[in-house]
C-alpha positions as CSV (number, residue, x, y, z in Angstrom):
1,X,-0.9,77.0,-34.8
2,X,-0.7,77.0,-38.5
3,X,-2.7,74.0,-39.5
4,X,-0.1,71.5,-40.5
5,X,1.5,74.2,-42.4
6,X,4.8,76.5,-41.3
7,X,6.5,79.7,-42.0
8,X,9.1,79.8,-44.7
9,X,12.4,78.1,-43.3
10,X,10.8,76.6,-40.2
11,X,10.1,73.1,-41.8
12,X,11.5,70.6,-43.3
13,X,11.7,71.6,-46.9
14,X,15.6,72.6,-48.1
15,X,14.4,76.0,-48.4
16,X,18.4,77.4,-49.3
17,X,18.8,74.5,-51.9
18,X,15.5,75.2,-53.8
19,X,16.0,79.4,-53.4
20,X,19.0,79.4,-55.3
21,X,17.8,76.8,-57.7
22,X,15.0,79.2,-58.3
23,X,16.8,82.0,-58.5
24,X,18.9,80.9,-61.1
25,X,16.3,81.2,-63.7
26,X,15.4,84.6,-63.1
27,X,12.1,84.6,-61.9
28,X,12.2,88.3,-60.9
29,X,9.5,88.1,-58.3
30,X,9.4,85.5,-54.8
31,X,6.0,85.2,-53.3
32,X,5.6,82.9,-50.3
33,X,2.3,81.6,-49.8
34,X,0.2,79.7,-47.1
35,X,-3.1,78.3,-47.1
36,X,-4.2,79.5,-43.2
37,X,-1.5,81.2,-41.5
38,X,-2.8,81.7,-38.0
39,X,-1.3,85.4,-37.9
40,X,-0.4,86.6,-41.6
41,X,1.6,89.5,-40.2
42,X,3.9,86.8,-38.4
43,X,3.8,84.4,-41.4
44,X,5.1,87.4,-43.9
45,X,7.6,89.0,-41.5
46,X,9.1,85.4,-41.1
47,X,8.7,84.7,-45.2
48,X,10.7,88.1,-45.7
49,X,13.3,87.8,-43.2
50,X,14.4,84.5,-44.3
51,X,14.0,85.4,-48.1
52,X,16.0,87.9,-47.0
53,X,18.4,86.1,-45.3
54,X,19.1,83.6,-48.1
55,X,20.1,86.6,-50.6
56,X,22.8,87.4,-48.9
């Protein structure tokens, strides 16, 4: 359990919409966060894959 808190692009939050609105002004570097992921492994392999995912 992740305290109230999930994994990039399992919640509610339009995580497409505000990628692309972020990547429009360059930012050069994406870094997920989370307070107290449960297992950080999981948490960053889920954060990269759908990073990841939304590039395409």
């Amino acid at each position: 359990m992740e305290v109230g808190w999930a994994a990039t692009g399992g919640d509610i939050i339009d995580w497409e919409n505000s990628y692309h609105s972020s990547a429009r002004q360059k930012p050069g570097i994406s870094s997920p966060s989370m307070t107290n992921p449960a297992d950080w492994r999981r948490f960053a392999r889920r954060a990269i894959e759908h990073i990841e995912a939304l590039s395409l």
